[in-house]
C-alpha positions as CSV (number, residue, x, y, z in Angstrom):
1,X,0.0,0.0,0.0
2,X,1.1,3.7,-0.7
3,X,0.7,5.7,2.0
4,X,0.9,9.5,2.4
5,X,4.1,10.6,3.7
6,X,2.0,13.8,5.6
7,X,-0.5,11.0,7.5
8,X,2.7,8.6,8.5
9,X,4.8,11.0,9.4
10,X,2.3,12.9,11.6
11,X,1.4,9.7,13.4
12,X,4.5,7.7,13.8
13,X,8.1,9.2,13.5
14,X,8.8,12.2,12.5
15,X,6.8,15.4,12.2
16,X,5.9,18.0,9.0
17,X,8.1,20.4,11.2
18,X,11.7,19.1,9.6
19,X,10.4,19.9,6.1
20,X,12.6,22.5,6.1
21,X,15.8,19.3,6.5
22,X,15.9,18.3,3.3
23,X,17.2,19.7,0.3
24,X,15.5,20.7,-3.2
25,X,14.7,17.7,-5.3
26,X,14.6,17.9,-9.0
27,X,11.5,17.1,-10.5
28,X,12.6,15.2,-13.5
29,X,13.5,11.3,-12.1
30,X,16.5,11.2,-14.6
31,X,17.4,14.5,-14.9
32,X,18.0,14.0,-11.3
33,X,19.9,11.0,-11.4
34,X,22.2,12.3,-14.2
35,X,22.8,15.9,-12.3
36,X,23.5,13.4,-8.7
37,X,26.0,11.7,-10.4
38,X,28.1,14.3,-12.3
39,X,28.1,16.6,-8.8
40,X,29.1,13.0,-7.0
41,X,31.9,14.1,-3.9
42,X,34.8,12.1,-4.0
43,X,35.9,9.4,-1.6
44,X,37.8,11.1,1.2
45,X,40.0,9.0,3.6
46,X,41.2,11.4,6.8
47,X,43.3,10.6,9.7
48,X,42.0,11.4,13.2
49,X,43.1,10.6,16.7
50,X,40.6,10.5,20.5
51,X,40.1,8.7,23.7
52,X,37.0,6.5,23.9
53,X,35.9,4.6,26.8
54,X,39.1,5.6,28.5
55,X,41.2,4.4,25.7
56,X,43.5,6.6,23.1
57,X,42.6,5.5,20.1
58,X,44.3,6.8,16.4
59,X,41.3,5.7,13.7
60,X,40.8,6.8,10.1
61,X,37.4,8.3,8.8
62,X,36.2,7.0,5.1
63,X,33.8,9.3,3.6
64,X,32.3,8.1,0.3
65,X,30.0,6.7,-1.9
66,X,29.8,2.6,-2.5
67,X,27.9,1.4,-5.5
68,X,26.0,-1.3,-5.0
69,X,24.4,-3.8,-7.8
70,X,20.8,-5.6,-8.4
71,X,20.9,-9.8,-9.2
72,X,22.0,-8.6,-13.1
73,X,25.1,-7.0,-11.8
74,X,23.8,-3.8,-13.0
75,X,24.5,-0.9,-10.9
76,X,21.4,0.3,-8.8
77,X,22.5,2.8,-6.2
78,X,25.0,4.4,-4.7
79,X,25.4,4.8,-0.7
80,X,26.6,7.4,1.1
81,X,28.5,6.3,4.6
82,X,30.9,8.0,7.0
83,X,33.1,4.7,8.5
84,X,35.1,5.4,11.4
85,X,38.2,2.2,12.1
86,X,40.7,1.9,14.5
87,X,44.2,1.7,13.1
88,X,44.9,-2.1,14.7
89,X,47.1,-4.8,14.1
90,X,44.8,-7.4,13.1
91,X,41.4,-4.9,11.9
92,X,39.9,-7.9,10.2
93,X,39.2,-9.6,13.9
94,X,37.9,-6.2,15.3
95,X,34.3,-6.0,15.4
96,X,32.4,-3.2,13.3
97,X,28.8,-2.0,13.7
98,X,26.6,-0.5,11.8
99,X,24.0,2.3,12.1
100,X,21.7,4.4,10.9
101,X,18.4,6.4,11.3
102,X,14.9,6.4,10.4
103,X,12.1,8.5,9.1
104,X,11.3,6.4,7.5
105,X,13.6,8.8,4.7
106,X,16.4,10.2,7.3
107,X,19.8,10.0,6.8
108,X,22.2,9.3,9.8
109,X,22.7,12.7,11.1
110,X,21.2,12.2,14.3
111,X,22.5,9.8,15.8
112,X,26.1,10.3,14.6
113,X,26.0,14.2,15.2
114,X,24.1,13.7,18.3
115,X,25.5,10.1,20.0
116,X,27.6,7.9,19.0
117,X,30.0,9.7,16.4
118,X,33.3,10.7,18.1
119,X,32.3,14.5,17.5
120,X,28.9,15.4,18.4
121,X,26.7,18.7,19.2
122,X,26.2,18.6,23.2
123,X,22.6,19.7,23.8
124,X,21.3,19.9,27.3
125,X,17.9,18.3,26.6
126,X,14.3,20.4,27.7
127,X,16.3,21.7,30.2
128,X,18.3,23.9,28.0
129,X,17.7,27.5,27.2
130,X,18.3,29.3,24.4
131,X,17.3,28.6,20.3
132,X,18.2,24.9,20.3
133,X,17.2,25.2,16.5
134,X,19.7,27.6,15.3
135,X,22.7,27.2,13.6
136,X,26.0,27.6,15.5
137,X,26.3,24.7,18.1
138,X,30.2,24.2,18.8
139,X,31.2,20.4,17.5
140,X,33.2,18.6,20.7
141,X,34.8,15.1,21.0
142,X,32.8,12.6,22.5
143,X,34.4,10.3,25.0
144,X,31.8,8.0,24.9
145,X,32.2,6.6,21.4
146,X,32.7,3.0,20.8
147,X,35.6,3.5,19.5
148,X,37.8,1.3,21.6
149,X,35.3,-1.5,21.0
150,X,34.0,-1.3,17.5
151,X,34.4,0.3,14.3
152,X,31.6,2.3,13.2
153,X,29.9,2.8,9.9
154,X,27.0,4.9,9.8
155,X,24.5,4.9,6.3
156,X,22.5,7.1,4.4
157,X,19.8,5.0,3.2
158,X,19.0,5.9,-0.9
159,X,17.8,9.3,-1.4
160,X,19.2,11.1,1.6
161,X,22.7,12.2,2.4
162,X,24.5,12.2,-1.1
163,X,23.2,8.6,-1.5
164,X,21.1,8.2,-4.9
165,X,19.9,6.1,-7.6
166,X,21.7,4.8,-10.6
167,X,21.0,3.5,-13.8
168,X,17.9,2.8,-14.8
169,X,16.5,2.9,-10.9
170,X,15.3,5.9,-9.4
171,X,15.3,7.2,-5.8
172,X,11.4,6.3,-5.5
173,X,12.2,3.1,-6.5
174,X,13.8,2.6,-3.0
175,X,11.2,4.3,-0.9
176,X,9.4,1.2,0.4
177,X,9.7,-1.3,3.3
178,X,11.3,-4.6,1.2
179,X,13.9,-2.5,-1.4
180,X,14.9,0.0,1.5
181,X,16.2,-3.1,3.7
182,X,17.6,-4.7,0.9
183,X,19.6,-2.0,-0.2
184,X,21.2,-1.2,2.9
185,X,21.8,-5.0,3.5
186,X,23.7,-5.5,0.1
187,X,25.9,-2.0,1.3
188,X,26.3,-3.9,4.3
189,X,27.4,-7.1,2.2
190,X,29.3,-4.8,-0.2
191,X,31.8,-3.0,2.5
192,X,32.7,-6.0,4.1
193,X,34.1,-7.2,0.7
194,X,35.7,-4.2,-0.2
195,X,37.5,-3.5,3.3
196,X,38.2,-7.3,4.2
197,X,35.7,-7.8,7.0
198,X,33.7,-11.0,6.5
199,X,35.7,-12.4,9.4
200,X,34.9,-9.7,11.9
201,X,32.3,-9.7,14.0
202,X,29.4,-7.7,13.3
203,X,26.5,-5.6,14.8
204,X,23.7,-3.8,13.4
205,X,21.3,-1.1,14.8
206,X,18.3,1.8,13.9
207,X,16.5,3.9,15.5
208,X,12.7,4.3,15.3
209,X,12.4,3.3,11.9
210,X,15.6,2.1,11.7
211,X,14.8,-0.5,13.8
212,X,11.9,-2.0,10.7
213,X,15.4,-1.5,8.8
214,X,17.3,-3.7,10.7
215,X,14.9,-6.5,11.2
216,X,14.7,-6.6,7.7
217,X,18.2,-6.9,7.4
218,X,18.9,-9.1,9.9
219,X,16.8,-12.1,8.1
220,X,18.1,-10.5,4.1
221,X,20.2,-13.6,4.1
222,X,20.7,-16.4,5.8
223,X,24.6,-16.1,5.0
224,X,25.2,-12.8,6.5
225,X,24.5,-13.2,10.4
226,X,25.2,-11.0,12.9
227,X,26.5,-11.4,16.7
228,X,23.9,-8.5,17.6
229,X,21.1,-6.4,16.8
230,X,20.7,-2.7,18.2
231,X,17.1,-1.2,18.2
232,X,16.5,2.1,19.9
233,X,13.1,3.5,20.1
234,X,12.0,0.5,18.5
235,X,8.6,0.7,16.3
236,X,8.4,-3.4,14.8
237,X,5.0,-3.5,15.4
238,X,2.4,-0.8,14.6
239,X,-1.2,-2.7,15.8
240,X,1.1,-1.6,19.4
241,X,0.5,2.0,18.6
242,X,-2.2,2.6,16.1
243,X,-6.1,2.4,16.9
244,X,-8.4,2.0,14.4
245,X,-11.8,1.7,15.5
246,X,-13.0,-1.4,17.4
247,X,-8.8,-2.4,18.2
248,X,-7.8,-1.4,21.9
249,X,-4.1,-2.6,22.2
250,X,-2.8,0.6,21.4
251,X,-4.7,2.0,23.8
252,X,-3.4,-0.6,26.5
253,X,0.1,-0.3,25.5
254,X,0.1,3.7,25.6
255,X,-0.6,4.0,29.4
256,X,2.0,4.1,31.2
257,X,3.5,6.2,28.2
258,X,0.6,8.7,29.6
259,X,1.5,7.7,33.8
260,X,5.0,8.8,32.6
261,X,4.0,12.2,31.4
262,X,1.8,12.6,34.3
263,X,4.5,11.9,36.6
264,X,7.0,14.4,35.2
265,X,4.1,17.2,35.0
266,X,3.4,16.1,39.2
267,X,-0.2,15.2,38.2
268,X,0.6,11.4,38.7
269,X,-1.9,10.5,41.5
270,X,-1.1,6.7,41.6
271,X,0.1,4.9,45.0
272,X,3.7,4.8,43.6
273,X,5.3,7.9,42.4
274,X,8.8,7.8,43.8
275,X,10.5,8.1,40.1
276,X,8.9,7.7,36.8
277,X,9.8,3.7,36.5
278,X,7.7,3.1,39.6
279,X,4.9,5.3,37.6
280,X,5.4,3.2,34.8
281,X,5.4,-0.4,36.4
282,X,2.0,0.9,38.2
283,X,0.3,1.8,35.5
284,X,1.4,-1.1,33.4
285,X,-0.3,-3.3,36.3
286,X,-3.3,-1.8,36.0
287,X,-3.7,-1.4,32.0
288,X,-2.7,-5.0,32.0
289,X,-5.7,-6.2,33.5
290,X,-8.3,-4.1,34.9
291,X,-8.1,-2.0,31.9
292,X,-7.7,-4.6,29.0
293,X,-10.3,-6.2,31.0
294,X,-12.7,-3.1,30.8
295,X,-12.0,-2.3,27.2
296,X,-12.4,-6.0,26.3
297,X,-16.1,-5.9,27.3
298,X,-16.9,-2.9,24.7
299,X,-20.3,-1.6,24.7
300,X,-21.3,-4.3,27.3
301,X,-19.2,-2.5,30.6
302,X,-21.6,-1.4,33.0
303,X,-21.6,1.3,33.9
304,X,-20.4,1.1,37.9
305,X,-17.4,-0.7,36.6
306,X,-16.5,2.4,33.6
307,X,-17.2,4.4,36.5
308,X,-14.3,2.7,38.9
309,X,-11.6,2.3,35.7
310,X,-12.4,5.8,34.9
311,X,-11.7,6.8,38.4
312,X,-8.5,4.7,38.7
313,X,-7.3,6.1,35.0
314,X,-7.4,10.0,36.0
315,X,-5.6,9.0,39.0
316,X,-2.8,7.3,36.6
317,X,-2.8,10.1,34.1
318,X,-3.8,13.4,35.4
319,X,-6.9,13.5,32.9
320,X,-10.2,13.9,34.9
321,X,-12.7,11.2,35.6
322,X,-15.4,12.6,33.7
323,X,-13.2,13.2,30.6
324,X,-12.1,9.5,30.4
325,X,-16.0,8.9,30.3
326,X,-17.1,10.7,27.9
327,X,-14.2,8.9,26.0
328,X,-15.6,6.2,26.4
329,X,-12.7,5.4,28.2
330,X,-10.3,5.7,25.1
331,X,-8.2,8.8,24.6
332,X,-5.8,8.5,22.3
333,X,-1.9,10.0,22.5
334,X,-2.4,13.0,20.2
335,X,-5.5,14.4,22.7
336,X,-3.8,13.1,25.9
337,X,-1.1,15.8,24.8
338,X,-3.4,18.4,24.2
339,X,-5.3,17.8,27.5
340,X,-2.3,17.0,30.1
341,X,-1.5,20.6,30.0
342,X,-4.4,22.1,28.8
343,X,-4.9,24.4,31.7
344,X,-1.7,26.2,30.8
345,X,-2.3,26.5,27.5
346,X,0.2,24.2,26.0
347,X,0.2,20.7,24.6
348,X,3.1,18.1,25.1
349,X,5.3,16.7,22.5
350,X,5.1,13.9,20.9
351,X,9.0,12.8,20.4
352,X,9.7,13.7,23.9
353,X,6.3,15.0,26.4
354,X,9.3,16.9,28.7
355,X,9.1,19.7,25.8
356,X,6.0,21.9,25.4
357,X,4.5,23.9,22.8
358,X,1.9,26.9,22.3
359,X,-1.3,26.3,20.2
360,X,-0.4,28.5,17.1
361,X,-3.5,28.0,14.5
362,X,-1.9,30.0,12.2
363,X,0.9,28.4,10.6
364,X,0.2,24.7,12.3
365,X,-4.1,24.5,12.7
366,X,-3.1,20.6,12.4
367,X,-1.1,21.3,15.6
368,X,1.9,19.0,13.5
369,X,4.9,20.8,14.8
370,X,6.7,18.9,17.5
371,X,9.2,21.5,19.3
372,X,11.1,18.2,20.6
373,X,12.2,17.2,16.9
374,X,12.9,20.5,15.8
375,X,14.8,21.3,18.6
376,X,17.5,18.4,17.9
377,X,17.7,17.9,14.2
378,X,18.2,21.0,12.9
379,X,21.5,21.8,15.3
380,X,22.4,18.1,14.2
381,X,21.6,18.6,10.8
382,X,23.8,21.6,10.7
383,X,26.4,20.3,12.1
384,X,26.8,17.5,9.9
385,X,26.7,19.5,6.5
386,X,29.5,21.4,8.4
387,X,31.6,18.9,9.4
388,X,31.8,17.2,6.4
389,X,33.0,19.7,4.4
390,X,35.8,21.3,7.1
391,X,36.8,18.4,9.4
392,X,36.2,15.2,6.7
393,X,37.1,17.5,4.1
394,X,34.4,16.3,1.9
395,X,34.2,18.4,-1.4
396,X,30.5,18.5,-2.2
397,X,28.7,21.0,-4.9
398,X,24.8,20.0,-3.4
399,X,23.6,19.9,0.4
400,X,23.4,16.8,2.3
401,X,20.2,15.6,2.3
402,X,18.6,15.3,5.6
403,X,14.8,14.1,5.3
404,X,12.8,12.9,2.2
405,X,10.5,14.8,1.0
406,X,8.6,12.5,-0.5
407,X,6.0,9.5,0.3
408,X,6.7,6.0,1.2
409,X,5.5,2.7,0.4
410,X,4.6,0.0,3.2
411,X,4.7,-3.0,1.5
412,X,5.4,-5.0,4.5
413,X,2.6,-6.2,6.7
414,X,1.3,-9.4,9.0
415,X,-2.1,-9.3,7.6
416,X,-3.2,-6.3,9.2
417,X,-0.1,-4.1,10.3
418,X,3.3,-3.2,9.7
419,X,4.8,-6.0,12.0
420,X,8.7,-7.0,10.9
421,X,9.6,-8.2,14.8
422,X,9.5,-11.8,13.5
423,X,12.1,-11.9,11.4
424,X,14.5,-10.6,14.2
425,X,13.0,-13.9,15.7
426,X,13.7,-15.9,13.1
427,X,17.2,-14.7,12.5
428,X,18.0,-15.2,16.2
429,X,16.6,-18.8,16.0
430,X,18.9,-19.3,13.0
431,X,21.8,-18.0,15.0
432,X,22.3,-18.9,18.8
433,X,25.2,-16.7,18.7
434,X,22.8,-13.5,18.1
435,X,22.0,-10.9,21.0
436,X,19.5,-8.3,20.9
437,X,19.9,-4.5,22.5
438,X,16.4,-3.0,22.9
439,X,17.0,0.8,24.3
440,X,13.5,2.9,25.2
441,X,12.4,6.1,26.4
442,X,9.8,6.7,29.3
443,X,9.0,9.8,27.3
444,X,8.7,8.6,23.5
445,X,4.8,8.8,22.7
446,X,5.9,7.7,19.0
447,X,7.2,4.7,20.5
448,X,6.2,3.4,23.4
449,X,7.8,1.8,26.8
450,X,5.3,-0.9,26.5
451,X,5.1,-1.5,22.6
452,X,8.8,-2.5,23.2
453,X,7.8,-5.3,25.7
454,X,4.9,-6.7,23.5
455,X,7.0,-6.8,20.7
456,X,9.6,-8.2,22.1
457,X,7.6,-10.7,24.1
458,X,5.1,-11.3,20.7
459,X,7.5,-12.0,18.0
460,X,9.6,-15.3,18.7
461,X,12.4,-13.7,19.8
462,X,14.6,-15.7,22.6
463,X,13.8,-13.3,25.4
464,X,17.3,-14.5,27.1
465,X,19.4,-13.3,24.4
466,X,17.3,-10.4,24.5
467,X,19.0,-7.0,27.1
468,X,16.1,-4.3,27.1
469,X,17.1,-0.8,29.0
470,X,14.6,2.1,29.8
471,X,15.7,5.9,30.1
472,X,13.9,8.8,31.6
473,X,13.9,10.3,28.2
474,X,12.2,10.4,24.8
475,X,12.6,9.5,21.6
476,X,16.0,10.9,20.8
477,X,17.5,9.2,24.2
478,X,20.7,10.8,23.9
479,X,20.2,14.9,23.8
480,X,20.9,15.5,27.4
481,X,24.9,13.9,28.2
482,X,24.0,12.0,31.1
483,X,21.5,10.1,29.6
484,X,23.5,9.8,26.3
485,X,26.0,8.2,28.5
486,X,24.0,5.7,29.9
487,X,23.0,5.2,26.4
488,X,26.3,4.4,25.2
489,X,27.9,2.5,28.4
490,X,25.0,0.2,28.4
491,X,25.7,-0.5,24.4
492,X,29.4,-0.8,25.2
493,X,28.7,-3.3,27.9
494,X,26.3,-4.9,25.1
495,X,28.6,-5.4,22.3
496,X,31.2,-6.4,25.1
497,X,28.9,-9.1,27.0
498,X,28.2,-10.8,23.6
499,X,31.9,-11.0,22.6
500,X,32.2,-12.7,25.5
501,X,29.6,-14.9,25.7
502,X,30.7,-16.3,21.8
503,X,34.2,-16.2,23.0
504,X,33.2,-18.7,25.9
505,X,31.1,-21.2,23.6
């Protein structure tokens, strides 16, 4: 099914607010392709030197475009990637992991610029002050790079970055579920060939939509594995987080999402509200069977029973008793933020409910904007253009692409949703050597807390190869640095754990 870029991205991952991230996009498919091509940046190879996890470590950074081919051999795409390795003795042994974002359309910028790149825009989260959104954020090493672990290769997926179509493909061609994965997979397949890496062990890892990437690259081919997966901010499943009428697991699943936001805003008036995990864990309790119970009888709850759940649900969220009735006890994300707050005349965000925003009907009646996405990818997005051109010295005559424009194709689906969990099931079953690294945000109404545990829990996935980590944060985990290093020390001790688990086998 084609899908409206606008509806999805409103919805799910990102917002109409980073419209302004992408660059101009010719109109004519080959004329575009042609003009790509001739204004093509060379590779650049340049030599850096930091400390990482407490380690000095000299590495070189690879900045370039690899071609990759369809079953013909004919050239298809090319793929823009920024690869970071250590100068070792013996680099085909060291292990190397690759990342990238989601959008679904985004290129890398954010996490690299913002986490796990080893130079990175420091932001202080929503509680810094000041025009986040601006250019001019000062670039400064990050210590907490993986660096003394792992090499690191992050992607632009076709169409963004400098990435494009080739050939007789266009961009559009890769703007769908199925061709997206399996482009990134063969790049995947491609740079370990080119740099000598088949033998080194291997980790993957998205975020938000990134993490539908990687499950689909993950199960691509049987004779590619990998010794770990990396999902952050997962979103596998989307029957966890959409409600169409008469379905009420999204409505289950968002809860504690809306305890969280209730706790942070001190209008949590549950029994256990010493931090924003006990908010959670109590209002996962409750929605987990009082409340699946309740919504599970429909039209046929009585109405002393609505009455008590409603009663117990405006003490979980802060939303008033009589407003969860006249919901018919169903309020969905988008009007829990416009309510939470609605005495003060502000609605939360959606990418992260510790920012707010004003209602401003002129410019965004649809109430689209999301001040917690703008606030971090335009600094990031910034940042990266200007890095690239001063400290990888990458010659390049057109912008770096940071968001698609354009709409997307879901071709993927279990019968009803968008649901790619299973195959990081199957590919773990296939390979007892595979760990999985599942990283959420209290905060993240795109994805939420406990969508992460359903999924995980639904999708055949051996639950103890399986190390999931919450974080009082939203979406974009890492914008405040001490949450950023939790982030990372918990993926070091990740990466680390399952090198040594496969070294004691």
């Amino acid at each position: 099914m084609r899908v409206p870029c606008r509806a999805i991205l409103a919805s799910l991952w990102l917002s109409v607010a980073v419209a302004s991230l992408h660059a101009e996009v010719p109109s004519s498919p080959a004329v575009a392709a042609t003009a790509e091509e001739s204004a093509d940046p060379a590779q650049v190879v340049t030599q850096h030197e930091g400390r990482f996890g407490g380690v000095d470590v000299r590495y070189v950074a690879t900045a370039g475009l690899t071609p990759i081919f369809d079953d013909d051999g004919k050239p298809e795409a090319k793929i823009f990637s920024v690869a970071y390795t250590a100068k070792v003795k013996d680099p085909g042994r060291r292990p190397v992991t690759f990342l990238f974002n989601g959008g679904p359309g985004s290129a890398s910028f954010w996490i690299q610029m913002g986490a796990l790149g080893p130079r990175i825009i420091a932001l202080d989260g929503p509680a810094g002050r000041g025009d986040l959104s601006s250019p001019g954020a000062a670039l400064v090493d990050n210590p907490d790079a993986l660096l003394d672990i792992s090499d690191l290769v992050f992607i632009d997926p076709v169409g963004t970055g400098y990435s494009h179509a080739v050939g007789a493909k266009k961009n559009d061609d890769f703007y769908k579920i199925s061709t997206d994965g399996s482009s990134v997979a063969k790049f995947i397949r491609t740079w370990l060939t080119e740099n000598k890496r088949w033998q080194s062990p291997r980790f993957v890892g998205g975020e938000s939509y990134g993490t539908i990437r990687t499950a689909m690259i993950v199960d691509d081919d049987a004779f590619m594995t990998f010794n770990g997966a990396i999902l952050i901010s997962q979103g596998l499943d989307w029957g966890t987080v959409m409600m169409p009428p008469g379905y009420d697991r999204g409505y289950e699943l968002f809860l504690p999402s809306y305890s969280a936001a209730a706790w942070f805003y001190h209008r949590f008036g549950g029994q256990h509200a010493g931090s924003v995990a006990d908010a959670v864990a109590e209002s996962e309790a409750f929605a987990s069977r009082d409340y699946t119970a309740a919504l599970s009888q429909g039209s046929h709850l009585d109405a002393a029973e609505r009455d008590r759940v409603a009663a117990r649900l405006a003490k979980l969220t802060g939303i008033p008793e009589d407003e969860w009735v006249r919901s018919n006890l169903r309020i969905a994300p988008d009007t829990f933020r416009r309510l939470l707050l609605r005495d003060q005349g502000v609605r939360i965000a959606r990418f992260d409910a510790r920012y707010t925003t004003g209602s401003a009907s002129v410019f965004d009646p649809q109430e689209t904007f999301d001040p917690s996405l703008s606030a971090a990818g335009l600094p990031y997005l910034n940042a990266m253009r200007g890095y690239l051109g001063t400290e990888l010295q990458v010659k390049a005559t057109r912008p770096y692409v940071g968001v698609l424009p354009g709409d997307w194709t879901y071709d993927l689906d279990n019968g009803a949703f968008v649901n790619p969990a299973p195959k990081i099931g199957a590919a773990m079953t296939r390979n007892p050597g595979m760990h999985l690294f599942v990283a959420s945000g209290y905060y993240d109404f795109s994805s939420p807390v406990s969508s992460a545990q359903y999924n995980i829990g639904h999708a055949g996935i051996p639950t103890d190869r399986v190390d999931m980590k919450y974080y009082p944060t939203g979406h974009m985990m890492y914008l405040e640095p001490e949450y950023r290093q939790h982030l990372l020390s918990d993926m070091r001790s990740f990466i680390v754990k399952t090198m040594s688990d496969e070294a004691g086998k």
